[in-house]
N, C-alpha and C positions, 0 to 999 in steps of 0.2 A: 504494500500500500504506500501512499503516497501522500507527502505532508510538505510544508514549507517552512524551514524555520524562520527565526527571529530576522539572520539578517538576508534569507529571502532566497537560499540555497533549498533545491528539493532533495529531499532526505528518505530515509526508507521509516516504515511505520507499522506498526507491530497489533495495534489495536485490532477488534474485530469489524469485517468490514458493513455488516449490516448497522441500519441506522433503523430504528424500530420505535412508536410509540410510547415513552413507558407505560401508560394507563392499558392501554389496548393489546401491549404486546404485537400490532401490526404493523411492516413494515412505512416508515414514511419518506419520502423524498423532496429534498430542496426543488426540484424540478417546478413544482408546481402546486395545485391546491386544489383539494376538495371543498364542493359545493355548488353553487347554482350560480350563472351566469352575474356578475355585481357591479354597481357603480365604482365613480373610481375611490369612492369613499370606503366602500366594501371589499372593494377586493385589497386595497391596502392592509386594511385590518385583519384580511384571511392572509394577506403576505405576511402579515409580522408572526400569525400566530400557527403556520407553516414554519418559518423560519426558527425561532423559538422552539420550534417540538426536537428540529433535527441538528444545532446550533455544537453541539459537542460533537458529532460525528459528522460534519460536515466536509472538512476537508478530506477525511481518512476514502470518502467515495468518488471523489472527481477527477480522475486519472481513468475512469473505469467507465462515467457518466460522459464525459469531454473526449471527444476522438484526438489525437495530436494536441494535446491538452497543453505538452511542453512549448512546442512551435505557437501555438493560437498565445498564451502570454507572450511569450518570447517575443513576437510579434508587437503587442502592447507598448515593453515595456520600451522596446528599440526605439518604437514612435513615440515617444514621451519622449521628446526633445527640451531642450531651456540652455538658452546660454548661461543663464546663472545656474552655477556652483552650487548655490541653498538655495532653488527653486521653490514657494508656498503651493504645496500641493491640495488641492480636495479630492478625496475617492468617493464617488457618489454609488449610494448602496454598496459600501468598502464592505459588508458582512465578517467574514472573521478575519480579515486584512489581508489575504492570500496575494490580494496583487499590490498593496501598500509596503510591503514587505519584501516584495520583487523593487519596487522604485523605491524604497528606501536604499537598496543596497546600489542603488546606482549615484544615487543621490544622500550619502550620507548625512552632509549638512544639511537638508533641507526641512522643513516643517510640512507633517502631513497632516490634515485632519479627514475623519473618518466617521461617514453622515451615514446612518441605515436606519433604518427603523424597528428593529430587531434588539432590544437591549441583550436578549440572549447570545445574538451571534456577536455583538461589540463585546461580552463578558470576555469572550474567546480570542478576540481582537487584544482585550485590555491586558490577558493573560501573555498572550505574546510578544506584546511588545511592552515590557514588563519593566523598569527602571528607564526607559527611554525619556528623553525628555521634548524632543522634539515632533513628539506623538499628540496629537488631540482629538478626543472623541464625545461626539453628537449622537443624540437618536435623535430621531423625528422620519415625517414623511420628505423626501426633499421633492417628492411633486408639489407641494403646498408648501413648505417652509424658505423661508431667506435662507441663501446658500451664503450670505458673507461676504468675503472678496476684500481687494481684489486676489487672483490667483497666477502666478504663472503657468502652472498645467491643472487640469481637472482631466480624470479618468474614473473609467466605470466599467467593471464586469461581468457580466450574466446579469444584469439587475433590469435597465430600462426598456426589455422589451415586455415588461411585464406591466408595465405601464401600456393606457389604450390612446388612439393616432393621438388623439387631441392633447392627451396630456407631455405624449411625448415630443410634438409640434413644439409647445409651448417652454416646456425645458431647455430644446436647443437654445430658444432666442434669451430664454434668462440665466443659462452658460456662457454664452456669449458676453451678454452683459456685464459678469463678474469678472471676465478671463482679461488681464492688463494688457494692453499694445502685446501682439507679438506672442501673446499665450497660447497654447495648446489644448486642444480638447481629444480623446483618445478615446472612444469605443468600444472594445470587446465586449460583442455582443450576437444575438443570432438575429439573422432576416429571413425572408419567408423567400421561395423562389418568384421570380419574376412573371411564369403562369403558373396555374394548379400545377400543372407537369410538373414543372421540375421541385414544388412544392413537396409534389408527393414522392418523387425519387430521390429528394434529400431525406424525406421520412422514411426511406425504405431504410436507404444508407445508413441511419442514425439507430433505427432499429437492429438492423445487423449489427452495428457493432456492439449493442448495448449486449445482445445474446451473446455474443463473443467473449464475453466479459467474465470472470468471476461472481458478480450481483448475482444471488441463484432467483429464480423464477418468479415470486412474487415483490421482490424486489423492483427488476427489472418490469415488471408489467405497470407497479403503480409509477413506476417514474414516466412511462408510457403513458396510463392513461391521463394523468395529470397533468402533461403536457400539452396532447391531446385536447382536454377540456378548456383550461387557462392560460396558456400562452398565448401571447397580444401579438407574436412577431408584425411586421411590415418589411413589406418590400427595400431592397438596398437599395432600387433608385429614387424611393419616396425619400428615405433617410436622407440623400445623398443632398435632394432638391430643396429639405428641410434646413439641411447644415447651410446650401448657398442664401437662403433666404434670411437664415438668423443674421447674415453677415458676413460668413467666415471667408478670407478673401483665397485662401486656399482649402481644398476638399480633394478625398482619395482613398483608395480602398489599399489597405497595406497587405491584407490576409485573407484569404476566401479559404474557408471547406466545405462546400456544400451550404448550408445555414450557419456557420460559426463563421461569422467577416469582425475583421478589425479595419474601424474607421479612423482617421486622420482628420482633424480641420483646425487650421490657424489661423488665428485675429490676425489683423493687419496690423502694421506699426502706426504709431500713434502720427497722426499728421504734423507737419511743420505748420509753428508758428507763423 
């Protein structure tokens, strides 16, 4: 199994890999969320309280969940560019710091803060990076909450497709907003295929591997159907038309695997006086 330590090295990891319930005993996955179709006020609150259930065994499944799990960050963390040295990072939906921890180790100097809405998955976060002092962590919703600023990078991973078009429309333009001359916005995240087709041959793809896996069977199917049910994805070209629109004078696809793309987009430099 598969973990990230402190300073953002993957490591090998001993724990059991099922992530289960405790009330229920039945298996649950970060992937997604049981219930019925919700506002965006609803489904947040089934976000937190999904994320929460699975917040200690989270990381131990995502090498197994994530196809090319190493490259798709890897990806990330490359495009997280700043000329400054101690870059002010945000992680939007950071959950247990998996990729805060990746850009920290690139960026030692710099200050990251760490916005989810999961106080469970931030416990996990707080544990990890544990004596740091250049670490700060938020809960809340950040579809609804002031995100702060300014920042020279903001990134996010597996979190904002789980947010629906309109809220995720509107995020870009108030990333935007926070991000100083010349700041970076970074994506890892999944998109739907550009028709049903290939919609459905990335689900085939995603499927396959998940059987391929170690998850044993009921595992594997709720991370399935929950994705299934709840995931919001959108198309890469809507994302794409979203980023030119907020403003971002540069936009770009760094990583495609079928539905797991890492986005690029940077603010422009601050105009002359």
């Amino acid at each position: 199994m598969i973990c990230v330590s402190q300073r953002g090295t993957f490591c090998a990891h001993t724990d059991k890999l099922g992530v289960r319930n405790p009330e229920s005993g039945n298996p649950v996955s970060p992937w997604g969320f049981s219930g019925a179709f919700l506002g965006s006020a609803g489904i947040m609150e089934h976000i937190k309280k999904a994320f929460d259930a699975v917040a200690t065994g989270y990381d131990a499944q995502r090498e197994y969940v994530i196809p090319d799990m190493r490259q798709f960050y890897g990806a990330a963390v490359w495009a997280a560019e700043s000329p400054s040295a101690s870059p002010a990072i945000l992680d939007v939906g950071a959950g247990t710091g998996l990729l805060s921890a990746l850009l920290l180790r690139k960026y030692p100097a710099g200050t990251i803060t760490l916005l989810d809405i999961s106080e469970k998955m931030l416990a996990v976060a707080r544990e990890r990076f544990s004596g740091s002092k250049n670490v700060v962590f938020r809960t809340g919703d950040y579809s609804r909450v002031d995100l702060g600023g300014p920042y020279d990078l903001i990134c996010s991973a597996l979190s904002i497709h789980h947010l629906d078009s309109d809220d995720k429309h509107r995020l870009f333009g108030r990333i935007f907003s926070v991000l100083a001359p010349g700041g970076v916005f970074v994506n890892a995240d999944q998109a739907d295929g550009e028709t049903p087709y290939f919609t459905g041959k990335y689900r085939e793809y995603w499927d396959d591997f998940l059987q391929s896996g170690p998850l044993d069977t009921p595992e594997s199917a709720e991370i399935r159907r929950r994705r299934d049910t709840l995931d919001r994805n959108e198309k890469l070209s809507v994302q794409l038309s979203w980023l030119h629109e907020a403003g971002f004078s540069d936009v770009d696809v760094v990583y495609k695997n079928r539905n797991f793309i890492v986005t690029v987009a940077r603010k422009g430099p601050a105009s002359p006086m």
